[in-house]
DODOMAR-68399 format. One record per residue (C-alpha): residue number from 1; residue in three letters; chain; x, y, z negated. Coordinates in pm, whole numbers, plus 50000, padded with zeros to 5 digits. Each point is the difference from the previous one (the first is absolute). Layout:
i, aa, ch, x, y, z
NUM, ALA, A, X, Y, Z;
...
//
This chain:
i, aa, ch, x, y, z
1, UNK, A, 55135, 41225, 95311;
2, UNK, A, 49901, 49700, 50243;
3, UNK, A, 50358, 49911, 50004;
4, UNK, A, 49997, 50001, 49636;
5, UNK, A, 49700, 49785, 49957;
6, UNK, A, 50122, 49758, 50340;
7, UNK, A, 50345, 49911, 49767;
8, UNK, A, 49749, 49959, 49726;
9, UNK, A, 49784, 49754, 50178;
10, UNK, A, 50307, 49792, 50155;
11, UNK, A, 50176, 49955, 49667;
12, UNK, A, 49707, 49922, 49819;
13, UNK, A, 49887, 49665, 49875;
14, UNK, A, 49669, 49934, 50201;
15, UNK, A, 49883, 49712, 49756;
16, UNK, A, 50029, 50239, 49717;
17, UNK, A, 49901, 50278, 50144;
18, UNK, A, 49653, 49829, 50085;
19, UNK, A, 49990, 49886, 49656;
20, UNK, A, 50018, 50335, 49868;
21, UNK, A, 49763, 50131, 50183;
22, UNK, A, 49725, 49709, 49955;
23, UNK, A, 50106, 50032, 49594;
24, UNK, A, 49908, 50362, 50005;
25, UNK, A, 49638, 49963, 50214;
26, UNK, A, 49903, 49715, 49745;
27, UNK, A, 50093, 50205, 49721;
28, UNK, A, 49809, 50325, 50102;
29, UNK, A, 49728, 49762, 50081;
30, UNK, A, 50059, 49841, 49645;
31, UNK, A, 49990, 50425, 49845;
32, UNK, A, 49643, 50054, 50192;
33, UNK, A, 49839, 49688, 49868;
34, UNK, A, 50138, 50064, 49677;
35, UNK, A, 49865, 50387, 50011;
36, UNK, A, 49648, 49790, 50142;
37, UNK, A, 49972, 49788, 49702;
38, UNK, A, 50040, 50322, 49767;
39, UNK, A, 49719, 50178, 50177;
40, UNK, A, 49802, 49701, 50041;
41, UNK, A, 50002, 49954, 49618;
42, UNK, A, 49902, 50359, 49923;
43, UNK, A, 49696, 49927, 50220;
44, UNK, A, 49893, 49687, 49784;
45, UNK, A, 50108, 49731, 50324;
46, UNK, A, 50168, 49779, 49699;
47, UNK, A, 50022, 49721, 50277;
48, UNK, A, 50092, 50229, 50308;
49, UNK, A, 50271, 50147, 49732;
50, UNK, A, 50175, 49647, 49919;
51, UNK, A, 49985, 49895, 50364;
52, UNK, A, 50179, 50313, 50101;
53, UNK, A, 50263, 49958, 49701;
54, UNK, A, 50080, 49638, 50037;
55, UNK, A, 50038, 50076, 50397;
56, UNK, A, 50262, 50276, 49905;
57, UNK, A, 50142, 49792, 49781;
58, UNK, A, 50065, 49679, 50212;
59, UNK, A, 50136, 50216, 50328;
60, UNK, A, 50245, 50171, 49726;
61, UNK, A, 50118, 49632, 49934;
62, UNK, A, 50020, 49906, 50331;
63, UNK, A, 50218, 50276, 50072;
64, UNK, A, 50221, 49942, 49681;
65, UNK, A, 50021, 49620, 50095;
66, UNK, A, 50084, 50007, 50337;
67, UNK, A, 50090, 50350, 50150;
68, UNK, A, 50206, 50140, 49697;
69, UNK, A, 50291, 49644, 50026;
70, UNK, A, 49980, 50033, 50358;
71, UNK, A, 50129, 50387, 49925;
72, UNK, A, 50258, 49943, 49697;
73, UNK, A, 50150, 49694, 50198;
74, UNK, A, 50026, 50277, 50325;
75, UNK, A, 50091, 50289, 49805;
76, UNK, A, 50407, 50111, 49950;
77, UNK, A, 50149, 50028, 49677;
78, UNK, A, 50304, 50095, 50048;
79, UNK, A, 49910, 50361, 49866;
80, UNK, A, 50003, 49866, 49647;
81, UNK, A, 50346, 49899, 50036;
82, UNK, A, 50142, 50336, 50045;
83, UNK, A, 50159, 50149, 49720;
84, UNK, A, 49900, 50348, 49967;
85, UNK, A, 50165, 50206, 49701;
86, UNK, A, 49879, 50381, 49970;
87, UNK, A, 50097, 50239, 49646;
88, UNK, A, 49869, 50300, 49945;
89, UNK, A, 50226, 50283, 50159;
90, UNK, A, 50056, 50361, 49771;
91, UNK, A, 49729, 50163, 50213;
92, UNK, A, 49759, 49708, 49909;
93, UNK, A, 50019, 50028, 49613;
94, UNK, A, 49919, 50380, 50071;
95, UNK, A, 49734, 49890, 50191;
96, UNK, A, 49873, 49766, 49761;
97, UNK, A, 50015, 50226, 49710;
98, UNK, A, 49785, 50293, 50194;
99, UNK, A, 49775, 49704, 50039;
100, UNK, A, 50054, 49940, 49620;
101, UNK, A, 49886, 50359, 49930;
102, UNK, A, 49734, 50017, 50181;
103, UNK, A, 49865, 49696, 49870;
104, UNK, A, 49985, 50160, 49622;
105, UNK, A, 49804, 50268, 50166;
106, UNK, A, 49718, 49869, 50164;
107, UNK, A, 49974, 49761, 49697;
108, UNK, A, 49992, 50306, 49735;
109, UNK, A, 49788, 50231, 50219;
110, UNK, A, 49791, 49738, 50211;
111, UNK, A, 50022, 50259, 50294;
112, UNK, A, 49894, 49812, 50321;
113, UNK, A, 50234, 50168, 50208;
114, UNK, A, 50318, 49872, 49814;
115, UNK, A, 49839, 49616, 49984;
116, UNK, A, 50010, 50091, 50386;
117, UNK, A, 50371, 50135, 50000;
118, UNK, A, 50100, 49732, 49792;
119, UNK, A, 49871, 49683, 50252;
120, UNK, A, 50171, 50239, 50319;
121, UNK, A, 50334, 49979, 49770;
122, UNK, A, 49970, 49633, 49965;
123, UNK, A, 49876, 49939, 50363;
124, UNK, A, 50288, 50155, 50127;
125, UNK, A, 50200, 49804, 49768;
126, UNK, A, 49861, 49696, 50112;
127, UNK, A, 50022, 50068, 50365;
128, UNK, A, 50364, 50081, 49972;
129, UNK, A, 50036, 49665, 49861;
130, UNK, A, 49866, 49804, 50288;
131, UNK, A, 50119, 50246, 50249;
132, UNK, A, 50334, 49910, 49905;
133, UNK, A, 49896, 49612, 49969;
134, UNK, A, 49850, 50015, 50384;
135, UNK, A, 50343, 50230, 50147;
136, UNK, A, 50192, 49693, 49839;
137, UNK, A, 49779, 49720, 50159;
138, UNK, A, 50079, 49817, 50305;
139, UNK, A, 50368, 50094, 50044;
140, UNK, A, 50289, 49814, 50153;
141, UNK, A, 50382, 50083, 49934;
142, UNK, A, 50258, 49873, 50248;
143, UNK, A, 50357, 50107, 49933;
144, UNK, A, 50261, 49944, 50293;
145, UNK, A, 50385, 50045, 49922;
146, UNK, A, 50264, 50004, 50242;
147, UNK, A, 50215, 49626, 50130;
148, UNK, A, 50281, 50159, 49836;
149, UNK, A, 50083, 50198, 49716;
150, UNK, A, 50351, 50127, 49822;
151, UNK, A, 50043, 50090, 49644;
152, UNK, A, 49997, 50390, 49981;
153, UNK, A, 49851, 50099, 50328;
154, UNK, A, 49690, 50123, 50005;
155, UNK, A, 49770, 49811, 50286;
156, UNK, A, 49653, 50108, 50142;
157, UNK, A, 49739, 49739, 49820;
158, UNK, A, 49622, 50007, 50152;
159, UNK, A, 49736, 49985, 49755;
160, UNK, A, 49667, 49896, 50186;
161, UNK, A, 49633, 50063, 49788;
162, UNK, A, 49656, 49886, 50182;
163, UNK, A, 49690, 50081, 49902;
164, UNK, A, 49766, 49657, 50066;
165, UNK, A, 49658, 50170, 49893;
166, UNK, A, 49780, 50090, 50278;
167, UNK, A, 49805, 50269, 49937;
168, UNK, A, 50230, 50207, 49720;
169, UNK, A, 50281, 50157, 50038;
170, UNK, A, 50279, 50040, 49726;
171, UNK, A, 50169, 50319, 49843;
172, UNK, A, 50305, 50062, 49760;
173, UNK, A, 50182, 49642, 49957;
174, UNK, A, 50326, 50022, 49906;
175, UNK, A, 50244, 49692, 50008;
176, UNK, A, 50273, 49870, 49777;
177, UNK, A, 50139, 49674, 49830;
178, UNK, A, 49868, 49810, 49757;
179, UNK, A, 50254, 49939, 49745;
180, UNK, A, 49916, 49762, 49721;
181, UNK, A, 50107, 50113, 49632;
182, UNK, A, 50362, 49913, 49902;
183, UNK, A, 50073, 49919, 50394;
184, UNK, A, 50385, 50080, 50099;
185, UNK, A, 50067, 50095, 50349;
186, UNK, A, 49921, 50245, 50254;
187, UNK, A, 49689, 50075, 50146;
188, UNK, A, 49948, 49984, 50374;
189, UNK, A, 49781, 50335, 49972;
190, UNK, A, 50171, 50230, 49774;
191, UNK, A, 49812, 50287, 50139;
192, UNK, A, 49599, 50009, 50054;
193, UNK, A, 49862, 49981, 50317;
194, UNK, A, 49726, 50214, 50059;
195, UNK, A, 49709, 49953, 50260;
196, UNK, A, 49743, 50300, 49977;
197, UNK, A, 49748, 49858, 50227;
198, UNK, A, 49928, 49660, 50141;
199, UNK, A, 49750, 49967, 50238;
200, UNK, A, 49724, 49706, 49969;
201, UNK, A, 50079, 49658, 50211;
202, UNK, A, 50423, 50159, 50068;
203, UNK, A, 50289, 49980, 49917;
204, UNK, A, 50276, 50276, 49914;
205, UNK, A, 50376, 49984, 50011;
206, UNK, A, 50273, 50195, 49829;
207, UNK, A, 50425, 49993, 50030;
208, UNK, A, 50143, 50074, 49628;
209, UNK, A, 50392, 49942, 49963;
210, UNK, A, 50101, 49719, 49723;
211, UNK, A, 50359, 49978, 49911;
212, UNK, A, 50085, 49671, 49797;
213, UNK, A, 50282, 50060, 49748;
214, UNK, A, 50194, 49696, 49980;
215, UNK, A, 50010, 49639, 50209;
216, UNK, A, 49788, 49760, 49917;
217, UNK, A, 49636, 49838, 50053;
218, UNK, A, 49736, 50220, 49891;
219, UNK, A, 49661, 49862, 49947;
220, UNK, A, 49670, 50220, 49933;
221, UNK, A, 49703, 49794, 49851;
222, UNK, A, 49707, 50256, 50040;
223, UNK, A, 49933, 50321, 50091;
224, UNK, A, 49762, 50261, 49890;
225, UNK, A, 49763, 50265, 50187;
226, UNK, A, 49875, 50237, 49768;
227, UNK, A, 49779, 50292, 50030;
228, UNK, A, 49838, 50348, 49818;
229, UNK, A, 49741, 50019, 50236;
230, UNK, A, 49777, 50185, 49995;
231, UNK, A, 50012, 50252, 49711;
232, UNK, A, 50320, 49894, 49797;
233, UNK, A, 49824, 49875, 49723;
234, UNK, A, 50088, 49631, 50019;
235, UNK, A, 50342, 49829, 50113;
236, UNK, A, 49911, 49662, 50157;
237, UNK, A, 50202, 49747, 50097;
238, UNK, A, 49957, 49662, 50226;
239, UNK, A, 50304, 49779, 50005;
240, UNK, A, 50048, 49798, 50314;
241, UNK, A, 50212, 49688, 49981;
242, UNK, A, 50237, 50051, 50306;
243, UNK, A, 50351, 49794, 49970;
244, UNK, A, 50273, 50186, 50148;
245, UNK, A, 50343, 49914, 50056;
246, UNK, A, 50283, 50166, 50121;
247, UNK, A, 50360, 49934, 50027;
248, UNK, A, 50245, 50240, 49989;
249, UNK, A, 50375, 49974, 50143;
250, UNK, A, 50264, 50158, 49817;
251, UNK, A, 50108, 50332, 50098;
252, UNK, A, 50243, 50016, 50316;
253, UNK, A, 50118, 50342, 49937;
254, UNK, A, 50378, 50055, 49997;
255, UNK, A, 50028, 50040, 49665;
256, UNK, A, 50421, 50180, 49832;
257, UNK, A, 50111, 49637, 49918;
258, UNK, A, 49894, 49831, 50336;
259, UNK, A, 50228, 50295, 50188;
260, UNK, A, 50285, 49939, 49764;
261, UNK, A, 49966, 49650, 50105;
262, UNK, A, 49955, 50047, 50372;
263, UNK, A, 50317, 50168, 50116;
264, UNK, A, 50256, 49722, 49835;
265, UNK, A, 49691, 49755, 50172;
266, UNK, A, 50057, 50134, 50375;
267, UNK, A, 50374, 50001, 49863;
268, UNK, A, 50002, 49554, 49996;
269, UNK, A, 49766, 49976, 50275;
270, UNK, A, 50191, 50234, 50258;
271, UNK, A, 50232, 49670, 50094;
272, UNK, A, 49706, 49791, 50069;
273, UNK, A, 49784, 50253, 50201;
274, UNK, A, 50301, 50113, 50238;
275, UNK, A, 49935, 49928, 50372;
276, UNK, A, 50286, 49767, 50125;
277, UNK, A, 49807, 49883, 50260;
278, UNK, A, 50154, 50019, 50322;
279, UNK, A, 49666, 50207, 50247;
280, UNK, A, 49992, 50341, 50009;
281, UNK, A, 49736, 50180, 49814;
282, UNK, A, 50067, 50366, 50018;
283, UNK, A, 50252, 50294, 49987;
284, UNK, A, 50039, 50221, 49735;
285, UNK, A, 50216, 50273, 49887;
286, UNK, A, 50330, 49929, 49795;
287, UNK, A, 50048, 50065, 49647;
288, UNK, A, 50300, 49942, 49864;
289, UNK, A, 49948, 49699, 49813;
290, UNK, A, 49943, 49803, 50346;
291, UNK, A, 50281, 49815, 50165;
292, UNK, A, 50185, 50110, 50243;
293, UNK, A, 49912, 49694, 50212;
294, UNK, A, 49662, 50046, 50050;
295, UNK, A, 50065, 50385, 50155;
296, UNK, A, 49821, 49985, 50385;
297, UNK, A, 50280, 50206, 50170;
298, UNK, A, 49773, 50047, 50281;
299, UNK, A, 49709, 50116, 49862;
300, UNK, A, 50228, 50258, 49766;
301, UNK, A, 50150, 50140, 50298;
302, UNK, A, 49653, 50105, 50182;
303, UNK, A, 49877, 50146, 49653;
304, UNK, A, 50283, 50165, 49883;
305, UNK, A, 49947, 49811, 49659;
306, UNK, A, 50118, 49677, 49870;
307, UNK, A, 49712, 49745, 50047;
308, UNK, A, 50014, 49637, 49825;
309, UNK, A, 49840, 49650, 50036;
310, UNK, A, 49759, 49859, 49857;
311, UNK, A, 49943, 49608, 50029;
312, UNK, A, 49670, 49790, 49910;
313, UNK, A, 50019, 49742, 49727;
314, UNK, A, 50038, 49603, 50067;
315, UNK, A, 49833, 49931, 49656;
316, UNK, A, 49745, 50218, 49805;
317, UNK, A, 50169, 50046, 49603;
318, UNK, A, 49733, 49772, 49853;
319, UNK, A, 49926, 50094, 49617;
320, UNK, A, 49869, 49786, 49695;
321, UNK, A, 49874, 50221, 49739;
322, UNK, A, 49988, 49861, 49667;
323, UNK, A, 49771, 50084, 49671;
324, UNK, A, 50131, 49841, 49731;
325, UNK, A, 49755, 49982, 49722;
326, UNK, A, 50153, 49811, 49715;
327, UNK, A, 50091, 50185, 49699;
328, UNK, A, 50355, 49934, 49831;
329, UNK, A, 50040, 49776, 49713;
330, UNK, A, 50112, 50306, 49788;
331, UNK, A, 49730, 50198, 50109;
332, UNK, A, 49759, 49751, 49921;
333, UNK, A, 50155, 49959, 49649;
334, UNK, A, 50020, 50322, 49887;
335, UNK, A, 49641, 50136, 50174;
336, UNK, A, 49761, 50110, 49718;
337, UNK, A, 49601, 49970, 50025;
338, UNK, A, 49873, 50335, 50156;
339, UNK, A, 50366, 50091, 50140;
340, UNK, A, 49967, 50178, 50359;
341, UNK, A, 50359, 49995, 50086;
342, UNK, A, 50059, 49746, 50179;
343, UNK, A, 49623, 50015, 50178;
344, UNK, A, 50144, 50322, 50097;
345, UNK, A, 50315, 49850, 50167;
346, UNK, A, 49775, 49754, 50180;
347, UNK, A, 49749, 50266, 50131;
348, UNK, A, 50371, 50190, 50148;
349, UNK, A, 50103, 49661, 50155;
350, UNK, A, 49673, 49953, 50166;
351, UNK, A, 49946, 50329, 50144;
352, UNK, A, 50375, 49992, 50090;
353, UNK, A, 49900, 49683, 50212;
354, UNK, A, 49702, 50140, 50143;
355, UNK, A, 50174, 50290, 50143;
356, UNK, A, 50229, 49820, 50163;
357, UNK, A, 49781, 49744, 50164;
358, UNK, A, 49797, 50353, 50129;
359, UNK, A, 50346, 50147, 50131;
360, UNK, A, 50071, 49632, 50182;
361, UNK, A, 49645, 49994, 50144;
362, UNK, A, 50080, 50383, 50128;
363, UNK, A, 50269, 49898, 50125;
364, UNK, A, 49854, 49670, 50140;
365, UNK, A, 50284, 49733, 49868;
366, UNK, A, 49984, 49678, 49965;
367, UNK, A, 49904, 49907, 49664;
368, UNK, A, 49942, 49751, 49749;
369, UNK, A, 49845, 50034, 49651;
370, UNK, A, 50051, 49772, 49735;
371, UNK, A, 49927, 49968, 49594;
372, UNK, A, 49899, 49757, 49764;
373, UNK, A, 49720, 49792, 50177;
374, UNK, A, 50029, 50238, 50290;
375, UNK, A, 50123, 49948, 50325;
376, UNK, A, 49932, 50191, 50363;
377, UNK, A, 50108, 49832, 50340;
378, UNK, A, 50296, 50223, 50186;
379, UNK, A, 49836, 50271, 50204;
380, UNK, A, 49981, 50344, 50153;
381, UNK, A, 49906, 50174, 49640;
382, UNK, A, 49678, 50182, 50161;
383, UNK, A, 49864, 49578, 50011;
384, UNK, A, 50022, 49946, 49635;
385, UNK, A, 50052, 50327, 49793;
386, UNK, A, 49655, 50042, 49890;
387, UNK, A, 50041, 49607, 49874;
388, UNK, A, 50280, 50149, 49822;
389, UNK, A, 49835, 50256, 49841;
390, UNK, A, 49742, 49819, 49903;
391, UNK, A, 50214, 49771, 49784;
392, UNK, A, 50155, 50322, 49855;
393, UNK, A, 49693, 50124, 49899;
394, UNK, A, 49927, 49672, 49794;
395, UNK, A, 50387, 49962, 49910;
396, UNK, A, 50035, 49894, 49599;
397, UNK, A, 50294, 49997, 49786;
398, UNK, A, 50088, 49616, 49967;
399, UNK, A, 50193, 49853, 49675;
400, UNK, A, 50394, 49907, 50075;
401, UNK, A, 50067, 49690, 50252;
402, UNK, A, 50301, 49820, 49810;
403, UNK, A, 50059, 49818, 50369;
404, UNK, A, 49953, 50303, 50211;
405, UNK, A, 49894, 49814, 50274;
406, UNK, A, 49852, 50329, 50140;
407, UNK, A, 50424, 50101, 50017;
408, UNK, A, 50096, 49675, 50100;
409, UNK, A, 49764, 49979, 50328;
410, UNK, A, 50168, 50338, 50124;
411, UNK, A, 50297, 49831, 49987;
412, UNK, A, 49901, 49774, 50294;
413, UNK, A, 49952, 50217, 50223;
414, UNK, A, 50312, 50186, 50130;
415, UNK, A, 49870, 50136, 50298;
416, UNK, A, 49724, 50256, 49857;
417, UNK, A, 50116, 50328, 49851;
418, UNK, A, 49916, 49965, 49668;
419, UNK, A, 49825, 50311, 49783;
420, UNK, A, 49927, 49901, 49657;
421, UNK, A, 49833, 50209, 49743;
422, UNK, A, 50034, 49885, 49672;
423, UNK, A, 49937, 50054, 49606;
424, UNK, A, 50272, 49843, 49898;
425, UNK, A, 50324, 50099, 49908;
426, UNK, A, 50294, 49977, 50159;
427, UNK, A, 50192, 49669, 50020;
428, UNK, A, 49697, 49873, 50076;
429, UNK, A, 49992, 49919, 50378;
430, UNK, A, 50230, 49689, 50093;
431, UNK, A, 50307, 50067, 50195;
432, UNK, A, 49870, 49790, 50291;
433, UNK, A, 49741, 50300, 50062;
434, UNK, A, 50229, 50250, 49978;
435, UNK, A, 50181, 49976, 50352;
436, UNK, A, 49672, 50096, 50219;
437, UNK, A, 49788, 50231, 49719;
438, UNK, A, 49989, 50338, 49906;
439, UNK, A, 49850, 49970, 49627;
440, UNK, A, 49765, 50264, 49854;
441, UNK, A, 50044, 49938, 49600;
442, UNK, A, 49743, 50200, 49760;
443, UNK, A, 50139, 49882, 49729;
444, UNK, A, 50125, 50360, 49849;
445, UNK, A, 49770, 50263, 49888;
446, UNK, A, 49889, 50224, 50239;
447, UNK, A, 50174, 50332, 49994;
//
């Protein structure tokens, strides 16, 4: 209790707490000169009376012209901001119509016992209302989402609720997302959260899994904590304006026609990533599609097996992975209003690209990212794939490029492994790309 009343006293506003107080002695002083003058004129004191009442009434203006501005100027508002929406729940419009009921009875048999019923039905009524109004008072929502977040994987979100009142605690609140009528999108909460008790002046924290469909930025305006509390009757509501934002990678998951494209992949890049380095790196054992000149007699003769060499690289196979954007010209022509198709393509092409850029940073190549606008330095992938996939996430479908100047910059630079992924069909790449790329076209439906 005397910790209670210490916060109290240290968050309180000294100047208006002094005003309070003084306001209330010189009104109760005002109230016993008042009841003064009343008795006084009963007695026949006409002039004791009118001192008395005039005395009442100029410390009641004192206080109302000084003390009560000093208050209002002192005094939050920000309580009459809130927006607080409550209906009536099923069990309330029982509730009501007992009360209903039992209204028509006292009034046709004037019993005093059902008058009394009837004011305990609407007291508890009443209370329930600004039960629920105080267990929605004072609260805080803080919602915390992981750095980084893939289409289609669930991760752990922490939803954080604190109770700022002092003295009350809170029961029953239940959170979800405040989605505005005719809204599209997906809400960051698509399942309740539910906090059964909250004590007063703390804060509690839960982990609920959120799984975001689709790439993309996903914004959430508002969010709302609602509550029953404490007998059902009422459903309130307090919306509190918290701007989220998350942004969500698309998915890295090996998906059927990323491993269809990854074997004839390892197939163009085997020339670039064999070691013909001259250092030794290790010994291994032979399978028969090894050369005969890299067999380690000696070491085969101690272990009974044929053992091979293995030599370290002089170069690292440095990649350039391309997303080409553009549309075709006959795509764009024949595209109707409303017609998925070709999003469709694009949404394969991009998730194509971002599991490759994940299998390069597993792998930790060197690697370069470009697309229209877009362009990453050459690095070990781990530097720059999250800069990658945050471009993905954002990636649009662009209209054609007549010049193709997206094409015609691959062109000048021979000594990157090109990997191009592409709407387009084929035909379309130059034949200046073609002697150092392996092409991913998308231009086919998918099977």
């Amino acid at each position: 209790m005397q910790s209670t009343i210490a916060q109290l006293w240290a968050r309180a506003d000294r100047p208006a707490v002094r005003a309070f107080f003084l306001s209330i002695t010189a009104l109760t002083a005002a109230l016993l000169l008042a009841l003064y003058s009343g008795a006084a004129a009963e007695l026949g004191q006409v002039v004791l009376a009118s001192t008395s009442a005039l005395a009442a009434l100029a410390i009641a203006g004192w206080v109302g012209v000084t003390l009560v501005p000093v208050l209002a100027r002192r005094t939050p508002l920000r309580w009459i901001a809130f927006k607080m929406e409550y209906r009536v729940t099923f069990e309330g419009w029982i509730y009501l119509g007992s009360i209903i009921i039992v209204a028509l009875a006292a009034l046709n048999t004037g019993n005093n016992l059902l008058f009394l019923i009837l004011a305990s039905l609407i007291a508890i009524f009443l209370m329930s209302g600004i039960l629920s109004s105080i267990s929605l008072s004072g609260m805080q929502l803080r919602l915390v989402l992981p750095e980084h977040i893939f289409a289609g994987q669930p991760v752990r979100a922490m939803v954080e609720l604190e109770n700022q009142k002092l003295t009350l605690p809170s029961f029953s609140l239940r959170v979800e997302a405040a989605k505005a009528k005719g809204a599209q999108g997906v809400a960051m909460l698509e399942t309740p959260v539910y906090f059964p008790y909250l004590p007063k002046h703390d804060r509690v924290q839960q982990v609920i899994p959120v799984t975001f469909p689709r790439r993309g930025v996903y914004r959430q305006e508002a969010f709302r904590i609602v509550t029953r509390f404490p007998f059902g009757f009422l459903r309130k509501a307090r919306q509190l304006n918290l701007k989220t934002e998350a942004l969500v990678y698309p998915s890295v998951e090996p998906t059927a026609e990323y491993l269809e494209i990854l074997p004839g992949l390892e197939g163009a890049l085997e020339s670039l990533t064999k070691g013909r380095g001259q250092d030794l790196y290790a010994l291994r054992d032979y399978i028969p599609t090894d050369s005969a000149r890299h067999v380690h007699w000696k070491a085969s003769a101690r272990s009974g097996s044929l053992m091979v060499r293995e030599f370290t690289r002089e170069d690292d196979c440095r990649i350039l992975l391309v997303l080409d954007p553009h549309l075709s010209a006959e795509d764009s022509s024949q595209s109707k209003p409303g017609e998925s198709s070709t999003n469709e393509r694009f949404e394969r092409a991009v998730a194509i690209c971002a599991s490759l850029a994940w299998h390069f940073y597993e792998n930790n190549s060197l690697l370069q990212f470009r697309s229209a606008g877009v362009e990453t330095p050459l690095a070990p992938a781990d530097q720059i794939i999250f800069p990658i996939l945050q471009h993905l996430a954002v990636a649009q479908l662009l209209p054609p490029d007549p010049s193709q100047s997206l094409m015609a910059d691959l062109a000048t630079s021979p000594e990157l492994f090109k990997i191009i992924v592409t709407c387009r069909p084929h035909g379309s790449v130059p034949a200046s790309v073609w002697s150092s790329s392996y092409v991913v076209f998308l231009d086919d439906p998918q099977e």
